[in-house]
Backbone of each chain as ProteinMPNN parsed JSONL, in Angstrom:
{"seq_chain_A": "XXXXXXXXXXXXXXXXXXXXXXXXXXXXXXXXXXXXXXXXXXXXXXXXXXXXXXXXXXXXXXXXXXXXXXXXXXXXXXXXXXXXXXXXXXXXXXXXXXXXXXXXXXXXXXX", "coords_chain_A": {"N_chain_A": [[0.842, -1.201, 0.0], [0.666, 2.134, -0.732], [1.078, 4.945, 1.478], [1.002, 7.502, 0.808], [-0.957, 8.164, -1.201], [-2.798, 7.183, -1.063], [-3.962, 8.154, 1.377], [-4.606, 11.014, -0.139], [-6.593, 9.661, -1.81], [-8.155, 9.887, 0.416], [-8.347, 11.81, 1.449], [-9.891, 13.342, -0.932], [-12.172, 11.904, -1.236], [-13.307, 12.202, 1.409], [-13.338, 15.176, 1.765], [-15.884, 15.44, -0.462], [-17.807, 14.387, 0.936], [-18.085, 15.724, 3.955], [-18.073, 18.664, 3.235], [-20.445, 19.563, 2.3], [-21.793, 19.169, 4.492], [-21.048, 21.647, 6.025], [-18.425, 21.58, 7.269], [-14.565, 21.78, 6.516], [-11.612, 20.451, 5.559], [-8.973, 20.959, 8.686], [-7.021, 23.761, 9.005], [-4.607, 23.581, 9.662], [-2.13, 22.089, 8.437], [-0.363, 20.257, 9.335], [-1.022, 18.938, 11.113], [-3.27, 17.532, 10.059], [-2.141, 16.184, 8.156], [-0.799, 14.498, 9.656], [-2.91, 12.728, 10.695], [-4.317, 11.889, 8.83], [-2.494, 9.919, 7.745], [-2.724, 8.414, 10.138], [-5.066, 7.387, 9.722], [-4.984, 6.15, 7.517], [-3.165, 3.476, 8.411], [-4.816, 3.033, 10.086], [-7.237, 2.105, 8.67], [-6.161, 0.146, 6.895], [-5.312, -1.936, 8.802], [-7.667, -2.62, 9.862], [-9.543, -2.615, 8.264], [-11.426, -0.217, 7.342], [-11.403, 3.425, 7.576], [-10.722, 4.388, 10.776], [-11.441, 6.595, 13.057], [-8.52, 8.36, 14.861], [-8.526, 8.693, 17.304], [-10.965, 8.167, 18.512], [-11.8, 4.835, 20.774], [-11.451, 1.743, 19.375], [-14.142, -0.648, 19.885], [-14.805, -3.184, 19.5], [-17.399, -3.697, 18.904], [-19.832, -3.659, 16.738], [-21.817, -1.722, 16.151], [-21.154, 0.744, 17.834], [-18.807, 0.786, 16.87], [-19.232, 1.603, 13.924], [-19.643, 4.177, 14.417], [-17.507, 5.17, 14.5], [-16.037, 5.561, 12.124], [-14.316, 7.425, 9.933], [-15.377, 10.025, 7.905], [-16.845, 10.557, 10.33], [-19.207, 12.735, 11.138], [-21.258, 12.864, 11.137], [-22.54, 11.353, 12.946], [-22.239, 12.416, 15.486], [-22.986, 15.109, 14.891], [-24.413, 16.965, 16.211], [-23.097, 17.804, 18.717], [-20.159, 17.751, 17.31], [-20.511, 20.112, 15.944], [-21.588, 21.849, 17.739], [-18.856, 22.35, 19.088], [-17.47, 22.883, 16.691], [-15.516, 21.712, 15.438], [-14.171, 18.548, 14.797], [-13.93, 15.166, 16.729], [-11.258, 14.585, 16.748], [-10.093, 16.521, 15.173], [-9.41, 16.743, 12.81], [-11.154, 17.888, 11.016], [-12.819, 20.85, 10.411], [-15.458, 23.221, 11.288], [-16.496, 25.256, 7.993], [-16.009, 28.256, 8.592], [-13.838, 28.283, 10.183], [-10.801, 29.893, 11.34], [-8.545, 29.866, 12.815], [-7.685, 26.854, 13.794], [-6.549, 25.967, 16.493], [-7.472, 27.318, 18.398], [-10.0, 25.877, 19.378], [-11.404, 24.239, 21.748], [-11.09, 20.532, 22.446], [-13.956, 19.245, 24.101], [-15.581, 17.151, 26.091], [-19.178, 15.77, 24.682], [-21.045, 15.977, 26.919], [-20.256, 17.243, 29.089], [-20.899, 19.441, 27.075], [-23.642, 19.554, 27.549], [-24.853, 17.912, 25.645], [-26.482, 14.957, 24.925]], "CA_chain_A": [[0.0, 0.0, 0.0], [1.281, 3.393, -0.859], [0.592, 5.883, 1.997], [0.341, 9.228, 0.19], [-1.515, 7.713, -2.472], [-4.247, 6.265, 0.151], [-4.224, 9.728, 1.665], [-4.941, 11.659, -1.309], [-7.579, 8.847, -2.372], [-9.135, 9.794, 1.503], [-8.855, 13.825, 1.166], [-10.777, 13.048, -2.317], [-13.641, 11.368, -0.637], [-13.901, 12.95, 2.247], [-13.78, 16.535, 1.26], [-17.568, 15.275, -1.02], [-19.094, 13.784, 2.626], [-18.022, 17.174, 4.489], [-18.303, 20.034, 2.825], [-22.105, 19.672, 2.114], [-22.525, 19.315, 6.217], [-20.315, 22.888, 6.811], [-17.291, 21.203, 7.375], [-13.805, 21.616, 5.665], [-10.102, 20.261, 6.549], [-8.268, 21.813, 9.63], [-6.014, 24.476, 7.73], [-3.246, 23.205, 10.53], [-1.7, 21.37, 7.561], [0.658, 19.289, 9.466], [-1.954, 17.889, 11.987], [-4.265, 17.033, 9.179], [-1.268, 15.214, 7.316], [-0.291, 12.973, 10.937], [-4.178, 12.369, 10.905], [-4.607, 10.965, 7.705], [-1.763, 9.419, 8.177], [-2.925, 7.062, 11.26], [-6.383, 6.607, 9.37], [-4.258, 4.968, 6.452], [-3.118, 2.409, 8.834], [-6.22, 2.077, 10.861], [-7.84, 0.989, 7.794], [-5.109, -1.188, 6.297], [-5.332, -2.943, 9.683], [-8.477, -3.047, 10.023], [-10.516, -2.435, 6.762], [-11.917, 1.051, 7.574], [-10.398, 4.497, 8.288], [-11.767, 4.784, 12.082], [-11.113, 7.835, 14.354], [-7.329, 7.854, 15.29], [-9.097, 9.793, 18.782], [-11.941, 7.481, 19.827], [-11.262, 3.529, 20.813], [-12.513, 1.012, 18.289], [-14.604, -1.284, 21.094], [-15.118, -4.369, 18.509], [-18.228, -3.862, 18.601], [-19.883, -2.815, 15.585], [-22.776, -0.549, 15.999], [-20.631, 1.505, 18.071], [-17.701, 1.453, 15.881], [-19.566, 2.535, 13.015], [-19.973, 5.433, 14.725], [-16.122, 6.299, 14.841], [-15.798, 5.54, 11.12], [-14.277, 8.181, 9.499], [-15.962, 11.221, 8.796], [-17.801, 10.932, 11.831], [-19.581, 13.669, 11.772], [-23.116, 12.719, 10.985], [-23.086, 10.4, 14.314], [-22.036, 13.405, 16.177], [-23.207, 16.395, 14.64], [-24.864, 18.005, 17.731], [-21.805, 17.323, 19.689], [-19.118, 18.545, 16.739], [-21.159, 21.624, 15.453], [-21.134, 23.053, 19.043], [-17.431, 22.634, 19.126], [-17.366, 23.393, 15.401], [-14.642, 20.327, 14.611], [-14.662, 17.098, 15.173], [-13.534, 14.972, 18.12], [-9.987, 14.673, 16.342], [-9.38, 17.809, 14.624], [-9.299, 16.977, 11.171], [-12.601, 18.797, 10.294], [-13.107, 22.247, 11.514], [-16.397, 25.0, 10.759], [-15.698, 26.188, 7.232], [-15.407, 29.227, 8.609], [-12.755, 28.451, 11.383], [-8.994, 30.07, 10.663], [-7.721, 29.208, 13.907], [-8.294, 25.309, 14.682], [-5.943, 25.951, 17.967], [-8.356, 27.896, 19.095], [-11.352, 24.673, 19.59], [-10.802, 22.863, 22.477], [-11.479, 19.651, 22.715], [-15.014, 19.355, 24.952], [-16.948, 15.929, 25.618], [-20.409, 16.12, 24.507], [-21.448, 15.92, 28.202], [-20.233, 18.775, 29.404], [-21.704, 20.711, 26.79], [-24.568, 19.632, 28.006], [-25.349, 17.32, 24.725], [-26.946, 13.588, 25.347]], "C_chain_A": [[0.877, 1.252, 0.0], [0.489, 4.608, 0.288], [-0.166, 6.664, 1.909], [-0.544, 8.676, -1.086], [-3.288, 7.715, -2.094], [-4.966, 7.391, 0.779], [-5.103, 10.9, 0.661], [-6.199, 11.411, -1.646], [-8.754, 9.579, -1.162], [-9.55, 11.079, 1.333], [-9.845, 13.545, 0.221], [-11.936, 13.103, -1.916], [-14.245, 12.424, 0.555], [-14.314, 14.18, 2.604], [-15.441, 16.437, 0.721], [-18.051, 15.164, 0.214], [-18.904, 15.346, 3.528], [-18.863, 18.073, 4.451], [-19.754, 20.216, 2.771], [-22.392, 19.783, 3.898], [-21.69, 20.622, 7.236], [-18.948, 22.688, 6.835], [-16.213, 21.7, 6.43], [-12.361, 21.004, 6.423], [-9.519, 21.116, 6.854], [-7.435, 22.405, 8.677], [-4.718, 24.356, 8.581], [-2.831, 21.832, 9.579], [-1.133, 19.613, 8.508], [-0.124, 18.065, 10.613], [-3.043, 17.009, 10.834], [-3.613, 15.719, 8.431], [-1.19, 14.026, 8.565], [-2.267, 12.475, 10.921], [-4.784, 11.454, 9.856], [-3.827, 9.91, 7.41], [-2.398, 7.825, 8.863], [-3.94, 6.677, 10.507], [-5.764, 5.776, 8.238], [-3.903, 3.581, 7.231], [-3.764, 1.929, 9.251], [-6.829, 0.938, 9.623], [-7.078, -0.217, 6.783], [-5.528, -2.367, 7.862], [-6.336, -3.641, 9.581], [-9.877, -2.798, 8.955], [-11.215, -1.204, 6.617], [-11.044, 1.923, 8.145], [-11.403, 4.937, 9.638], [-10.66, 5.998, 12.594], [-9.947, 7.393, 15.028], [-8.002, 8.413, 17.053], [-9.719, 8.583, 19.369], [-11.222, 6.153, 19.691], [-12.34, 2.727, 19.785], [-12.945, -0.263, 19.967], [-14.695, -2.626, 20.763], [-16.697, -5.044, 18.942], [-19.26, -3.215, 17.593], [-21.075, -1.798, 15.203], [-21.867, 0.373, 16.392], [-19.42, 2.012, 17.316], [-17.757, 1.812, 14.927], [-19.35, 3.463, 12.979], [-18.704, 6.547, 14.421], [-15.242, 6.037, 13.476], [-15.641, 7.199, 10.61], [-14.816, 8.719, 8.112], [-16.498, 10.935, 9.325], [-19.132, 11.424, 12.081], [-21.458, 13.351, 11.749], [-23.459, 11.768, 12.371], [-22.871, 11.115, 15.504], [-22.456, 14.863, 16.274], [-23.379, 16.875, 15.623], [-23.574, 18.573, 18.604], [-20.413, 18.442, 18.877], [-19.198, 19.692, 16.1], [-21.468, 22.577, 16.955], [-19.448, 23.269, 19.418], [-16.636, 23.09, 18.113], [-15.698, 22.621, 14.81], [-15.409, 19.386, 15.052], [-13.75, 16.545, 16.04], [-11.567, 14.953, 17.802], [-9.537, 15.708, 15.949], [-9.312, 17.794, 13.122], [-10.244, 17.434, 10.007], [-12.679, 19.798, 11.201], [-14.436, 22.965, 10.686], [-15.785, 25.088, 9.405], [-15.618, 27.513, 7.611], [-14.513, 29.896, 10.015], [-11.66, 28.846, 10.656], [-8.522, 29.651, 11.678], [-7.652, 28.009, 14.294], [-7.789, 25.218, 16.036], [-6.961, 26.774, 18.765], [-9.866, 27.12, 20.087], [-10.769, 23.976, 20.693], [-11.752, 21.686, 22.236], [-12.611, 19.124, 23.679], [-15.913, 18.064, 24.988], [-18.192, 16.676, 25.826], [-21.249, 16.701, 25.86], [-21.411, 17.081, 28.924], [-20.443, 20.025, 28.885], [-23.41, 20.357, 26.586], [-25.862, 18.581, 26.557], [-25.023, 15.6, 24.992], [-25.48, 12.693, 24.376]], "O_chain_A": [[1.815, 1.305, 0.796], [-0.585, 5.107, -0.046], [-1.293, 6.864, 2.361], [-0.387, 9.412, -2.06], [-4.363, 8.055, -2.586], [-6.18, 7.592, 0.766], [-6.162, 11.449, 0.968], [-7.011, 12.318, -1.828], [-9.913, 9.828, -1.494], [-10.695, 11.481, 1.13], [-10.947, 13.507, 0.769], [-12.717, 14.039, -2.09], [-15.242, 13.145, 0.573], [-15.222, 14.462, 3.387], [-16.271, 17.157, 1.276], [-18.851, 16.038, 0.547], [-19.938, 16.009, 3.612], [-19.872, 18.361, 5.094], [-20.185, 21.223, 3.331], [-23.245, 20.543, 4.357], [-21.627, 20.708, 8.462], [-18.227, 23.599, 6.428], [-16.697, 22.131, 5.384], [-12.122, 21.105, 7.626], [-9.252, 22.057, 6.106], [-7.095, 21.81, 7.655], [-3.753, 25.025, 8.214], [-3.159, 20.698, 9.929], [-1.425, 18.43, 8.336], [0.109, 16.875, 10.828], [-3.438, 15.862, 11.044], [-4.163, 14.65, 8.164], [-1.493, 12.847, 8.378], [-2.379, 11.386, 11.485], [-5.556, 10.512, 10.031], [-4.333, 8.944, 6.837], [-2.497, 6.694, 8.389], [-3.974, 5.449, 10.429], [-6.168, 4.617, 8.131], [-4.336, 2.551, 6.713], [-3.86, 0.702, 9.217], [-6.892, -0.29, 9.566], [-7.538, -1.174, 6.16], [-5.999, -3.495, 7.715], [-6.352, -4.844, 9.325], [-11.069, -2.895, 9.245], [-11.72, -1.123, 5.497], [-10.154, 1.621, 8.94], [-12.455, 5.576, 9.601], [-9.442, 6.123, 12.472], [-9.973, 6.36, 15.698], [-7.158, 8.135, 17.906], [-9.304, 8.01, 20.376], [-10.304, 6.009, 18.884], [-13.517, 2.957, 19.508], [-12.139, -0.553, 20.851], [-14.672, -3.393, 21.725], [-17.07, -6.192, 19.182], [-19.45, -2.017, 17.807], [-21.188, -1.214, 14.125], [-21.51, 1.077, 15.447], [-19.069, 3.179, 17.141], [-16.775, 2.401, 14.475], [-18.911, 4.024, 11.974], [-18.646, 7.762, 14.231], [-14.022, 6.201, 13.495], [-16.51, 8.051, 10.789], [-14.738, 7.943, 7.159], [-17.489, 10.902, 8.596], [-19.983, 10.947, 12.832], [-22.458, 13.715, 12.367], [-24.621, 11.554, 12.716], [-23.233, 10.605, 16.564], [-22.374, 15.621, 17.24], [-22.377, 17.361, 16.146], [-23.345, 19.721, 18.983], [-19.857, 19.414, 19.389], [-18.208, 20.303, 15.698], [-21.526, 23.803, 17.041], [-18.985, 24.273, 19.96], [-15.509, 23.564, 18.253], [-14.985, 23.064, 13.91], [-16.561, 19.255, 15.466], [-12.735, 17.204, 16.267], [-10.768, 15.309, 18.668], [-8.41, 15.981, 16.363], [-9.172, 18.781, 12.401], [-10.202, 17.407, 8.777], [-12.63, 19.726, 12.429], [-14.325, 23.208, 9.484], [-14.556, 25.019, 9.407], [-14.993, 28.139, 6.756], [-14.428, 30.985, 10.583], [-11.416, 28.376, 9.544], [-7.791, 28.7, 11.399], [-7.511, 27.993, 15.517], [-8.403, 24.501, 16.826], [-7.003, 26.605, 19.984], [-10.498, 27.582, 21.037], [-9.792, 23.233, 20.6], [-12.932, 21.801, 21.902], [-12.065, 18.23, 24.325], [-16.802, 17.861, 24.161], [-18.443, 17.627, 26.567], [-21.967, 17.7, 25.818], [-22.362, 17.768, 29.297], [-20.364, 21.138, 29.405], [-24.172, 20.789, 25.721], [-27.092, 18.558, 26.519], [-23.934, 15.059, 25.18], [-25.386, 11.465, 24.395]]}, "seq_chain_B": "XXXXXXXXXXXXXXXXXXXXXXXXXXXXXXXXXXXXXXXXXXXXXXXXXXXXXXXXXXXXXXXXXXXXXXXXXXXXXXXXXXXXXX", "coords_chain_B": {"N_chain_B": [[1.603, 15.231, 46.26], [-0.732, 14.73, 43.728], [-2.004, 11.675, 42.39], [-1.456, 10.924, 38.593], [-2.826, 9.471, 36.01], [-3.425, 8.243, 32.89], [-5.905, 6.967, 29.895], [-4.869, 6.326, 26.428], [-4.311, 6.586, 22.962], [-2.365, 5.604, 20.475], [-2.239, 6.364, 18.468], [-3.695, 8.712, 18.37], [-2.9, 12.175, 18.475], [-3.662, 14.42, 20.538], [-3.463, 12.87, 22.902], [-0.724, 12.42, 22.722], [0.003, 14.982, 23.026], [-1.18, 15.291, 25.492], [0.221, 13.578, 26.937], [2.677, 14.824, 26.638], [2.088, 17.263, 27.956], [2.027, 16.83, 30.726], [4.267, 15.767, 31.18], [6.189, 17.763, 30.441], [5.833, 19.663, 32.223], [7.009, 18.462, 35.177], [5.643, 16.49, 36.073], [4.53, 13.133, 37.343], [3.403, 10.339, 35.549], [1.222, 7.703, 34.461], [0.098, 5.72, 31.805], [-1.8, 4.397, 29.66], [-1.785, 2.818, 26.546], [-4.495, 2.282, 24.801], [-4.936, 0.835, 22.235], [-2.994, -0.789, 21.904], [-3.011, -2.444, 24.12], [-3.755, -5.405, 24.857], [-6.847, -7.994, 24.493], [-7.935, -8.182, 27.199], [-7.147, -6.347, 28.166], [-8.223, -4.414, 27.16], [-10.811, -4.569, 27.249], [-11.105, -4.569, 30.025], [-10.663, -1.744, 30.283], [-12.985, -0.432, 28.907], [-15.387, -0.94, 30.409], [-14.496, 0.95, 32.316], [-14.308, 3.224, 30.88], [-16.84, 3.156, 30.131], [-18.644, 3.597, 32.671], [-18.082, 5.791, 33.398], [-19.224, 7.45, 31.194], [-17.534, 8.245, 28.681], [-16.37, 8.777, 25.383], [-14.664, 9.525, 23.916], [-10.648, 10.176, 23.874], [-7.739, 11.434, 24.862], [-7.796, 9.905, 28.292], [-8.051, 10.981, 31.383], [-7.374, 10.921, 35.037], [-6.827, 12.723, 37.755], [-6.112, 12.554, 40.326], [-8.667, 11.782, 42.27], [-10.216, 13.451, 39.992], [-11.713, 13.007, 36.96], [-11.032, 13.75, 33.281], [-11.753, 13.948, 30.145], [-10.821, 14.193, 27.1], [-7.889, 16.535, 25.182], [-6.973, 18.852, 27.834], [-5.443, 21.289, 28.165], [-5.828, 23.818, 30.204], [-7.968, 22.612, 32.492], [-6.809, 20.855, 33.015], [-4.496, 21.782, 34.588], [-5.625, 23.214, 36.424], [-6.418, 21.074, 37.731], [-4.491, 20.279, 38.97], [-3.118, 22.497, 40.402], [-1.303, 24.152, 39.061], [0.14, 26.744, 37.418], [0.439, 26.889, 34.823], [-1.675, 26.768, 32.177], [-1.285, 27.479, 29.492], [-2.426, 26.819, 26.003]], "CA_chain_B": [[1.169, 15.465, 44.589], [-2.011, 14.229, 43.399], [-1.718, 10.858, 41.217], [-2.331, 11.258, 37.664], [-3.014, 8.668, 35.243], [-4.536, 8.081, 31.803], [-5.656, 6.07, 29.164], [-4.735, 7.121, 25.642], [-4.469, 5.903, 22.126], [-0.723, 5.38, 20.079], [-2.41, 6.975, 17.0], [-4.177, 10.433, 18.47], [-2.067, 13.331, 18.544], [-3.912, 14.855, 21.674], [-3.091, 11.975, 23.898], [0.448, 12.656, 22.28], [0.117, 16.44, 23.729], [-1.469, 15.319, 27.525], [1.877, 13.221, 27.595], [3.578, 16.183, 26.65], [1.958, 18.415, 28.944], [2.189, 16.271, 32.07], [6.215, 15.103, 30.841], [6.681, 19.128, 30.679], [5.387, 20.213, 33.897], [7.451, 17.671, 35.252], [4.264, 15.705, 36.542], [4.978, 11.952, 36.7], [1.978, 9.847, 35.461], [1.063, 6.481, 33.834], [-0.504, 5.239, 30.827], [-1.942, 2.703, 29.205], [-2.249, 2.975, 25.107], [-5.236, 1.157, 24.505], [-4.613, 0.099, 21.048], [-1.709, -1.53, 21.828], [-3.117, -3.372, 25.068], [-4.463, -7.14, 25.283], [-7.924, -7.63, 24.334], [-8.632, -8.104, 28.32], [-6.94, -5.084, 29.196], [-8.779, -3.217, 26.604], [-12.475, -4.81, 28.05], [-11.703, -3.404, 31.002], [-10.612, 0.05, 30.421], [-13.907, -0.142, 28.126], [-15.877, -1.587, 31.114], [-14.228, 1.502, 33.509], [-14.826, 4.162, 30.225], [-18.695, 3.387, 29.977], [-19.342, 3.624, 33.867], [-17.727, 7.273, 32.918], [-19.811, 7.823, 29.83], [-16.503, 8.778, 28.209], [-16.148, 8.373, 24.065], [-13.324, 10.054, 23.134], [-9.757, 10.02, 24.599], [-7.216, 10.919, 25.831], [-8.948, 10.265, 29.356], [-7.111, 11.711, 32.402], [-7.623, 11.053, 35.742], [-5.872, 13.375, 38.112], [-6.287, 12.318, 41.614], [-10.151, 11.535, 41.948], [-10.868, 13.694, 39.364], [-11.512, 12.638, 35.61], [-10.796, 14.821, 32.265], [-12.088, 13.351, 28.951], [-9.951, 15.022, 25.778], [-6.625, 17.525, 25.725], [-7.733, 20.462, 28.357], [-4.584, 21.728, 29.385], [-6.41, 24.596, 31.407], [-8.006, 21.696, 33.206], [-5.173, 19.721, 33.929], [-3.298, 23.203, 35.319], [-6.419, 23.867, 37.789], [-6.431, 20.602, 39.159], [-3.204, 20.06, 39.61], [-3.048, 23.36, 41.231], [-0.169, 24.736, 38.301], [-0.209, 28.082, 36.846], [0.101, 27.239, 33.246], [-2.299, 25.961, 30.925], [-1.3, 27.686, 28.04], [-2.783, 25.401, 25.329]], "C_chain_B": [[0.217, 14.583, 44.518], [-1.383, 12.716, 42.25], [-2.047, 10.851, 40.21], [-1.798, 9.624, 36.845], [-3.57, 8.653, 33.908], [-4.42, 6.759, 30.635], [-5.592, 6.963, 28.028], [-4.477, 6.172, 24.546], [-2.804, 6.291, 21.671], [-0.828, 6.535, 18.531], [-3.298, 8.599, 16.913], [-3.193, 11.155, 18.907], [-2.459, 14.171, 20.039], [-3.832, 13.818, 22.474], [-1.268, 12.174, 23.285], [0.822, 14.422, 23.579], [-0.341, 16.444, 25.403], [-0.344, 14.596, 27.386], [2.62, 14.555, 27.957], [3.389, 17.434, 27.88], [2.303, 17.808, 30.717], [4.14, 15.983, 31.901], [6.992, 17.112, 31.327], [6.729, 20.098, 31.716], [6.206, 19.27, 35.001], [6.555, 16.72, 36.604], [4.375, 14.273, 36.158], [3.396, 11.165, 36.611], [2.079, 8.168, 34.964], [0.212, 6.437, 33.15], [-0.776, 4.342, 30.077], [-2.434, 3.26, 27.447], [-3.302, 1.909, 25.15], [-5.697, 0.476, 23.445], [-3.986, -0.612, 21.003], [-1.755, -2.056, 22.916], [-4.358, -4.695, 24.255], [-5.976, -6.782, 25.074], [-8.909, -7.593, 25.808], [-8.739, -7.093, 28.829], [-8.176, -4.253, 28.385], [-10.29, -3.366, 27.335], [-12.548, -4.088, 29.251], [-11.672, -1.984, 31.47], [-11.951, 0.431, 29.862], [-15.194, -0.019, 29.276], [-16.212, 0.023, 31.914], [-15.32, 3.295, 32.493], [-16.641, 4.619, 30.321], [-19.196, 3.853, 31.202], [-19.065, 5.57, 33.883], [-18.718, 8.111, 32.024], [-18.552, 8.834, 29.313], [-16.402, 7.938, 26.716], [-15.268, 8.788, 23.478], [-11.595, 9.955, 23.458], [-9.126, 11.047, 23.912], [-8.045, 10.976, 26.835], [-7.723, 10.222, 30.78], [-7.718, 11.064, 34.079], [-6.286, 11.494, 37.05], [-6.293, 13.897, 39.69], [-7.953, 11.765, 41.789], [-10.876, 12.269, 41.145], [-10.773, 13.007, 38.093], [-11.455, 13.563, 34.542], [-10.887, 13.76, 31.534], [-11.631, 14.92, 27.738], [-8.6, 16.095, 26.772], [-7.466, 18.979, 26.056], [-6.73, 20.608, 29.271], [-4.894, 22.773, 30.587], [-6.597, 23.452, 32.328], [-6.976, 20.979, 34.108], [-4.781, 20.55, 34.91], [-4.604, 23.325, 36.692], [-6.26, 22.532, 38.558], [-5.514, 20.238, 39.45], [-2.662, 21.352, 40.656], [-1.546, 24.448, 40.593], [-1.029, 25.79, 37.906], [-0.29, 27.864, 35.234], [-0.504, 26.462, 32.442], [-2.85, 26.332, 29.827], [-1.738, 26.285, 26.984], [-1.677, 24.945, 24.053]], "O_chain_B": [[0.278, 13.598, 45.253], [-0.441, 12.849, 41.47], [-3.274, 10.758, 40.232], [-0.799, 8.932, 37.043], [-4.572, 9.367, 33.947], [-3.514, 5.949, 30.442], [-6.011, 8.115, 28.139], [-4.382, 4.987, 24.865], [-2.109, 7.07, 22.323], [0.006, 7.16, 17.877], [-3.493, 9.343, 15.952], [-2.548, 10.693, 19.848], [-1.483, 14.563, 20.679], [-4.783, 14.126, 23.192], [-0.633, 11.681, 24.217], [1.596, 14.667, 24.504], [-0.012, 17.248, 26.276], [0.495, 15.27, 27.984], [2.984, 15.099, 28.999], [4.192, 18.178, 28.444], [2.765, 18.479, 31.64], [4.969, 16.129, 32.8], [7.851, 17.488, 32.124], [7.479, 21.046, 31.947], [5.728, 19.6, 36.086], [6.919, 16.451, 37.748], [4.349, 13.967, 34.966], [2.467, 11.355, 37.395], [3.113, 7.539, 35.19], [-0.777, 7.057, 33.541], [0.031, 3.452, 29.812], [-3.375, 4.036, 27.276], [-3.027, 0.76, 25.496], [-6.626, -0.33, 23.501], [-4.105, -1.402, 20.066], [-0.625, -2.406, 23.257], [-5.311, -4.703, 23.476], [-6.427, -5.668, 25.34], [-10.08, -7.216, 25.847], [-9.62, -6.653, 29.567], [-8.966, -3.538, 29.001], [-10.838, -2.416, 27.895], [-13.43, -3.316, 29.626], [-12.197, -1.327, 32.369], [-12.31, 1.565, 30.179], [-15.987, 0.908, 29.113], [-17.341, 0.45, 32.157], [-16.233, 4.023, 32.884], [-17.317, 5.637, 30.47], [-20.202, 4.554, 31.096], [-19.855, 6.388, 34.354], [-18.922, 9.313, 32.194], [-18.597, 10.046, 29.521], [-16.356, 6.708, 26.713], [-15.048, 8.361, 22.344], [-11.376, 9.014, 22.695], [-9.495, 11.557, 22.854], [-8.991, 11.762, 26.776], [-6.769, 9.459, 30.928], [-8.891, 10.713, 33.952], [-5.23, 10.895, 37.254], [-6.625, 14.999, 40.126], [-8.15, 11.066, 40.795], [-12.095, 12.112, 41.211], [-9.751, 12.334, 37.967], [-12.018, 14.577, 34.954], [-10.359, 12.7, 31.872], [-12.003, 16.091, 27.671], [-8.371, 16.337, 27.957], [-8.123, 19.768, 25.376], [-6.717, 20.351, 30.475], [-4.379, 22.67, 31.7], [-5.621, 23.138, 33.009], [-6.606, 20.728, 35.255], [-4.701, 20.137, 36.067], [-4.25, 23.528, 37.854], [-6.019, 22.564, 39.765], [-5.568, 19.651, 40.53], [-1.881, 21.128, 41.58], [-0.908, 25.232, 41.296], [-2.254, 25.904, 37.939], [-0.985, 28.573, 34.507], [0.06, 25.475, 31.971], [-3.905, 26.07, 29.249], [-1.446, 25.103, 27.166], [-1.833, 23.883, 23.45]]}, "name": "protein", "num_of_chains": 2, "seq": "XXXXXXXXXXXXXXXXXXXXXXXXXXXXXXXXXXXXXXXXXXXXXXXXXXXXXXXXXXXXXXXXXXXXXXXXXXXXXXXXXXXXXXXXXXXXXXXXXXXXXXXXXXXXXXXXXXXXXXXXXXXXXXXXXXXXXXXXXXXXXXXXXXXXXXXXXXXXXXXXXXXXXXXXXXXXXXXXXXXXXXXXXXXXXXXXXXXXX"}
């Protein structure tokens, strides 16, 4: 398997599933690159690019959930924090992504 | 000093940065990657996570308190440090 190849193939895709739900990739280049990165191996390992962030549980409703993009099993959750639980989707109209912290759903008060 | 601990993944970058922030403060801790533990260990960090309702990681616990994701403010208040520049 070629890395950057796999990468490229994922930006491709995942930019279409996004962008229509607000989203675009973090403009913190170099986090976005180590991010796509780990999802290349997740899914070589394990046949899907899952969430280098959450734990895969091996169980598979729940790990649907942490199939990358995410965001439709989270929305509520990553549109009040305006990324996603990893960072590699921000608001299109975030410039700062250092600026988002990281917030479980819970404490913002979302089920 | 308060005991800190966490669990954290080998492949998120913010469990990369709570190392970093606890390694930098010179705050000694322990961790368990849970990608790279046993499928028992992982059941029961999963077991300890749910009684939490915790879905994301890194997950902190820093004396009887718990922290779910990188919140260096957090960390800095309960550890009782001044900096949690992020």
């Amino acid at each position: 398997m070629n890395i950057e190849s796999r990468k490229k193939a994922l930006r491709y895709f995942f930019a279409k599933v996004v962008e229509p739900m607000g989203f675009k990739f973090t403009p913190d280049a170099e986090l976005a690159e180590f991010l796509l990165e780990q999802e290349v191996k997740l899914e070589a390992k394990h046949g899907v690019p899952f969430c280098p962030c959450q734990p895969i549980r091996r169980d598979r409703s729940r790990d649907m959930k942490i199939v990358c993009p995410c965001i439709p099993f989270h929305r509520e959750h990553f549109d009040a924090m305006k990324r996603c639980w990893c960072g590699l989707f921000v608001h299109r109209d975030v410039t700062d992504p250092n600026s988002l912290p990281q917030v479980p759903a819970k404490e913002m008060g979302i089920e | 000093m308060k005991k800190v601990s966490m669990y954290t993944l080998s492949t998120c970058p913010w469990c990369r940065k709570t190392k970093q922030f606890f390694t930098e403060h010179n705050i000694p801790f322990k961790f368990t990657d849970y990608d790279l533990a046993d499928e028992t260990t992982q059941d029961k960090i999963m077991r300890e996570l749910d009684v939490e309702g915790v879905n994301g990681f890194p997950f902190v616990r820093i004396g009887n308190q718990a922290v779910e994701g990188y919140q260096p403010k957090r960390f800095a208040e309960l550890l009782g440090i001044g900096s949690g520049a992020e």
